[in-house]
LUMGUNU-895178 format. One record per atom (N, C-alpha, C): residue in three letters; z negated, x, y. Coordinates in steps of 0.05 Angstrom, whole numbers, padded with zeros to 5 digits, always signed. Layout:
<rs>
alaZXY ...
</rs>
This chain:
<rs>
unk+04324-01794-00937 unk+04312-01775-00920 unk+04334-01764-00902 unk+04334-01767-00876 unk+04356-01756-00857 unk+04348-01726-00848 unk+04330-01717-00848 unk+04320-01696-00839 unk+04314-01676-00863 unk+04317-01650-00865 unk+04308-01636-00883 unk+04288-01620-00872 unk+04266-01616-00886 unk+04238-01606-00874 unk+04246-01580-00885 unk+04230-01559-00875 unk+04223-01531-00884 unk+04202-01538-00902 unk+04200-01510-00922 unk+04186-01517-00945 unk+04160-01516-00947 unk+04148-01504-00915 unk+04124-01504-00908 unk+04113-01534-00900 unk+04125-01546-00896 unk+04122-01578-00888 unk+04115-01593-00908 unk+04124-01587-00939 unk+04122-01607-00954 unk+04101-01596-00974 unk+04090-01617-00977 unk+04064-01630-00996 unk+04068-01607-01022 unk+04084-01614-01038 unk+04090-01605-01057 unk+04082-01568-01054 unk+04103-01565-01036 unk+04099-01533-01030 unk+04072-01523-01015 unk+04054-01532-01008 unk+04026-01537-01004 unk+04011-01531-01030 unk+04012-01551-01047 unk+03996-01543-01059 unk+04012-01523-01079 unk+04029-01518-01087 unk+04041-01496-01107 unk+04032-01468-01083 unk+04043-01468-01064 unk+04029-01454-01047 unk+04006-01432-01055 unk+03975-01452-01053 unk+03951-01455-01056 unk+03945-01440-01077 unk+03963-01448-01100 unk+03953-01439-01131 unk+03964-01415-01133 unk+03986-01412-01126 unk+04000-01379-01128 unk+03999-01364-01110 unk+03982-01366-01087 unk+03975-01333-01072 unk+03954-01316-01083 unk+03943-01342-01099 unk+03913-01318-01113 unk+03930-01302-01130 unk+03953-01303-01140 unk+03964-01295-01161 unk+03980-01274-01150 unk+03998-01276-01124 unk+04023-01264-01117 unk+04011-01270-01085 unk+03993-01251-01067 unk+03990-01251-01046 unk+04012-01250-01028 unk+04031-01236-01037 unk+04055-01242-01010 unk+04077-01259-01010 unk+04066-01277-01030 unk+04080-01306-01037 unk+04101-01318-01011 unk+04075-01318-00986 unk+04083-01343-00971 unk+04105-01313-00951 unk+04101-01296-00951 unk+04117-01285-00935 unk+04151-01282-00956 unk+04144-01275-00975 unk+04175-01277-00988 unk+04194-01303-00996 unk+04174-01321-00992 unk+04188-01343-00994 unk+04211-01364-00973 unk+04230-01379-00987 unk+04253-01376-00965 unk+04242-01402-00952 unk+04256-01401-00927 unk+04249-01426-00915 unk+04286-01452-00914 unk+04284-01462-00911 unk+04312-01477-00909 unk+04310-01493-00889 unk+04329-01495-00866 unk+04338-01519-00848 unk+04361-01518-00850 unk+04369-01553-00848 unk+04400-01559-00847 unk+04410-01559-00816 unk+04438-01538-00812 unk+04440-01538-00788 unk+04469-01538-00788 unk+04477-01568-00776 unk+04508-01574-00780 unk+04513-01577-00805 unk+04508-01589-00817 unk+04515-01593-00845 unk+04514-01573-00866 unk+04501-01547-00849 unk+04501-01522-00873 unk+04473-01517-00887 unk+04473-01500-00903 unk+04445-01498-00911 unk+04437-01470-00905 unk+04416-01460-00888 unk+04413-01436-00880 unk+04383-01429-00897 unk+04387-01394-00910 unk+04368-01397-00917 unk+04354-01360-00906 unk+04328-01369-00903 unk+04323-01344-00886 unk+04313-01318-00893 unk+04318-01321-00927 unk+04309-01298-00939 unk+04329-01290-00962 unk+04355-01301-00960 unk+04367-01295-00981 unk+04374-01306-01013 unk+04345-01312-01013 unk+04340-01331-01040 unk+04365-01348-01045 unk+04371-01356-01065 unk+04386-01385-01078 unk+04369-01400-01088 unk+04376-01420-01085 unk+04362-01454-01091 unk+04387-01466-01113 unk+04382-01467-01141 unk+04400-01471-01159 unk+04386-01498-01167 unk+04417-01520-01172 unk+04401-01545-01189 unk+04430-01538-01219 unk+04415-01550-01236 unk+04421-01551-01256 unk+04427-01577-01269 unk+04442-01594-01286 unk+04442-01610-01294 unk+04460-01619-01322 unk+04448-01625-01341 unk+04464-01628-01362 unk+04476-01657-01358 unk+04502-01666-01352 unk+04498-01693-01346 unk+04511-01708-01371 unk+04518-01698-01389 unk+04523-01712-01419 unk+04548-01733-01406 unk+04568-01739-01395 unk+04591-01742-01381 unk+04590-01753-01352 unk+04596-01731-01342 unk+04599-01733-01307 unk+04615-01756-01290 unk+04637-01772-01315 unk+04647-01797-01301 unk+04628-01818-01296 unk+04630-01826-01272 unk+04609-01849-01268 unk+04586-01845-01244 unk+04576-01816-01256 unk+04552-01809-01246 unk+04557-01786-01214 unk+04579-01791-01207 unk+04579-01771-01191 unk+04563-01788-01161 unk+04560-01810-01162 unk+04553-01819-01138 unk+04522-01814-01136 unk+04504-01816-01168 unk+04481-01817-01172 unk+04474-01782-01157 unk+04490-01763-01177 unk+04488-01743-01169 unk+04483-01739-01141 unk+04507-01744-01132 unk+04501-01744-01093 unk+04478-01744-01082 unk+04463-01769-01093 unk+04440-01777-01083 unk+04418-01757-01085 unk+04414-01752-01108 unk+04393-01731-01121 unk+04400-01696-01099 unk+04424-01698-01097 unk+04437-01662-01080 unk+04424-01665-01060 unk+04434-01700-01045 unk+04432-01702-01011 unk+04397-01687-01003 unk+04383-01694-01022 unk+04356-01688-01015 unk+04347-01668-01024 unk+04361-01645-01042 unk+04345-01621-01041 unk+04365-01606-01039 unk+04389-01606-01024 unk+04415-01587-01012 unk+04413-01563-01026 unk+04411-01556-01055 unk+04415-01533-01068 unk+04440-01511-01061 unk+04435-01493-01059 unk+04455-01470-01057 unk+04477-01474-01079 unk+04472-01477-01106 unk+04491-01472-01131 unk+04482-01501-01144 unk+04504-01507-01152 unk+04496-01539-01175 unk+04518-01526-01201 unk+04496-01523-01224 unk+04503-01513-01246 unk+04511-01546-01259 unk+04528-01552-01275 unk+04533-01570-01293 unk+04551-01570-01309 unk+04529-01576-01337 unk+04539-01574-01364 unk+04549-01590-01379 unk+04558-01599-01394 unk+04565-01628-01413 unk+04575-01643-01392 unk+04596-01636-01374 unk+04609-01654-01351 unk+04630-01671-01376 unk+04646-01664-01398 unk+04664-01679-01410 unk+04691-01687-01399 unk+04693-01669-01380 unk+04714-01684-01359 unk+04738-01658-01367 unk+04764-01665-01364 unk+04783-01644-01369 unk+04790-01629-01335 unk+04809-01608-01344 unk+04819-01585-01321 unk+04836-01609-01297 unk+04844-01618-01304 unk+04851-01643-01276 unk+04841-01660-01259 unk+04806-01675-01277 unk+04792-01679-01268 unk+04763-01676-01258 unk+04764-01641-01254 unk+04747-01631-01249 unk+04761-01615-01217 unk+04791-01612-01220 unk+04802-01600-01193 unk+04801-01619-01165 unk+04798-01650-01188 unk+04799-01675-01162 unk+04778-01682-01146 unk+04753-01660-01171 unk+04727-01678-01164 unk+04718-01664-01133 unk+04705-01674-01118 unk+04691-01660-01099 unk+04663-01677-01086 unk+04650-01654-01076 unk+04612-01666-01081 unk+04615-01658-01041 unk+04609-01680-01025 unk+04605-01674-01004 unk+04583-01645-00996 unk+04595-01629-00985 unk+04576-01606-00972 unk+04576-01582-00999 unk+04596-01591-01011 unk+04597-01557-01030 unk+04626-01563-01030 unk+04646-01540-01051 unk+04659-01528-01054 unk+04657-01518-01084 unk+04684-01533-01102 unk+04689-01517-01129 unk+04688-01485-01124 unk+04672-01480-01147 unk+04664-01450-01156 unk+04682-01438-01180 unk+04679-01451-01202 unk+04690-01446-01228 unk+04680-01462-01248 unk+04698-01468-01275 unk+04689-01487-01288 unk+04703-01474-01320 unk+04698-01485-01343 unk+04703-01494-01368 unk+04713-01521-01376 unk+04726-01521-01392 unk+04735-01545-01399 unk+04750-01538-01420 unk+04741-01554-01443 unk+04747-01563-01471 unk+04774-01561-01474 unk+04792-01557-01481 unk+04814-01561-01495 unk+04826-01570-01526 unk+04821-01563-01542 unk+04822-01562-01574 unk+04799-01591-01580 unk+04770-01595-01561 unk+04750-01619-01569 unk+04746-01629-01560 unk+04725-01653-01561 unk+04719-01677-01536 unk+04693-01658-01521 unk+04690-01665-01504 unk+04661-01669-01487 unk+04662-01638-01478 unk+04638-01630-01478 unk+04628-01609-01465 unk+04633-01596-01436 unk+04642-01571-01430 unk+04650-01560-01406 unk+04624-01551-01391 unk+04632-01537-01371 unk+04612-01530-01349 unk+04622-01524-01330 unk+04610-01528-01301 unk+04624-01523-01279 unk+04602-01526-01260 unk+04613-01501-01241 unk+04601-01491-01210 unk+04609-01494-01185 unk+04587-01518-01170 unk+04598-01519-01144 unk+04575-01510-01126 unk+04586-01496-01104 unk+04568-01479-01087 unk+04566-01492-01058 unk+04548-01486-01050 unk+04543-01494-01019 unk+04568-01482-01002 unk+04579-01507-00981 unk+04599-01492-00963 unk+04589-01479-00949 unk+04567-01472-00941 unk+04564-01444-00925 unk+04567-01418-00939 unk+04565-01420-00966 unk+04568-01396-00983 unk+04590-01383-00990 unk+04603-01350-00989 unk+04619-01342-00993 unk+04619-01332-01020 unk+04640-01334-01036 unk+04644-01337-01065 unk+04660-01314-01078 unk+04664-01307-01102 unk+04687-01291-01114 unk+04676-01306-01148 unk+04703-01318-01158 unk+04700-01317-01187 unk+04708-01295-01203 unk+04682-01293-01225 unk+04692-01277-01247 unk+04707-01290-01265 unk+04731-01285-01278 unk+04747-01290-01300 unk+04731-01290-01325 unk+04731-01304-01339 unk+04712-01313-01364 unk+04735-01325-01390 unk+04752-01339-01380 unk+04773-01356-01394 unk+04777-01335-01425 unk+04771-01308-01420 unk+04791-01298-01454 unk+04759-01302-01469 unk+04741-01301-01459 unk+04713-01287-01472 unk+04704-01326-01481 unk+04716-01356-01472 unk+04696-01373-01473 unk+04718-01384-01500 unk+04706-01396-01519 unk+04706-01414-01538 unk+04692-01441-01545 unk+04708-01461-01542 unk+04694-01487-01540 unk+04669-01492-01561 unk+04661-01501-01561 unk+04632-01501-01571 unk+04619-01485-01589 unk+04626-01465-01578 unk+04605-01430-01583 unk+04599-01422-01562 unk+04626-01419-01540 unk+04611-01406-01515 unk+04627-01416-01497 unk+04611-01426-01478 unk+04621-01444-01457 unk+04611-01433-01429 unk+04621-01418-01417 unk+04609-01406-01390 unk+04634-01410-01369 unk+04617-01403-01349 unk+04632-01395-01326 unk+04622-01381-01303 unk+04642-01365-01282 unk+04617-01354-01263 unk+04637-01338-01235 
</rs>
């Protein structure tokens, strides 16, 4: 898809639409719209568009990934079980975002989590590093 539609355009958001104004009448007015303009993602109500993904190890899959982003240009890409260490998570980069903050295992194999954000978005990390323990608590933010 070369073009990204507004969310009033698409099928999907039509009928979800349909089913939730009887529910939430001012649905269609709070809801965000998105066009890509210059490679950014503009959104006109503020909202975030978060994808999430557990990818059970991120080597390999970063091209798949791409593919799945290019078409729904999320604001935040949460990902968990990347398995990848602190050197190769600094190298990684996802066309049209920007490292956020991440976790990464030290003492075990696998796990981690890490945040990359839309480059149009302006950022500040919270420090998390004293509070995370590998496979008890694994955050970042």
């Amino acid at each position: 898809m070369n073009d990204i539609l507004s969310l009033e355009e698409s099928n999907i958001y039509n009928q979800y639409n349909s089913s939730i104004t009887n529910f939430y009448p001012d649905f269609k007015r709070n809801s965000p719209t998105y066009i890509k303009v210059n490679s950014a993602l503009k959104d006109s109500s503020n909202n975030h568009n978060v994808y999430h993904q557990n990818m059970t190890d991120l080597n390999g899959k970063l091209s798949q990934l791409s593919k799945i982003l290019y078409s729904e240009l999320p604001h935040l890409i949460c990902i968990t079980e990347h398995h990848l260490s602190d050197l190769e998570i600094d190298t990684m980069s996802i066309e049209y975002y920007k490292f956020g903050a991440k976790f990464c295992r030290c003492q075990y194999k696998n796990g981690g989590v890490c945040i990359f954000l839309h480059e149009s978005l302006d950022f500040s990390t919270i420090p998390t590093q004293n509070i995370c323990k590998g496979k008890d608590l694994e955050i970042c933010a």
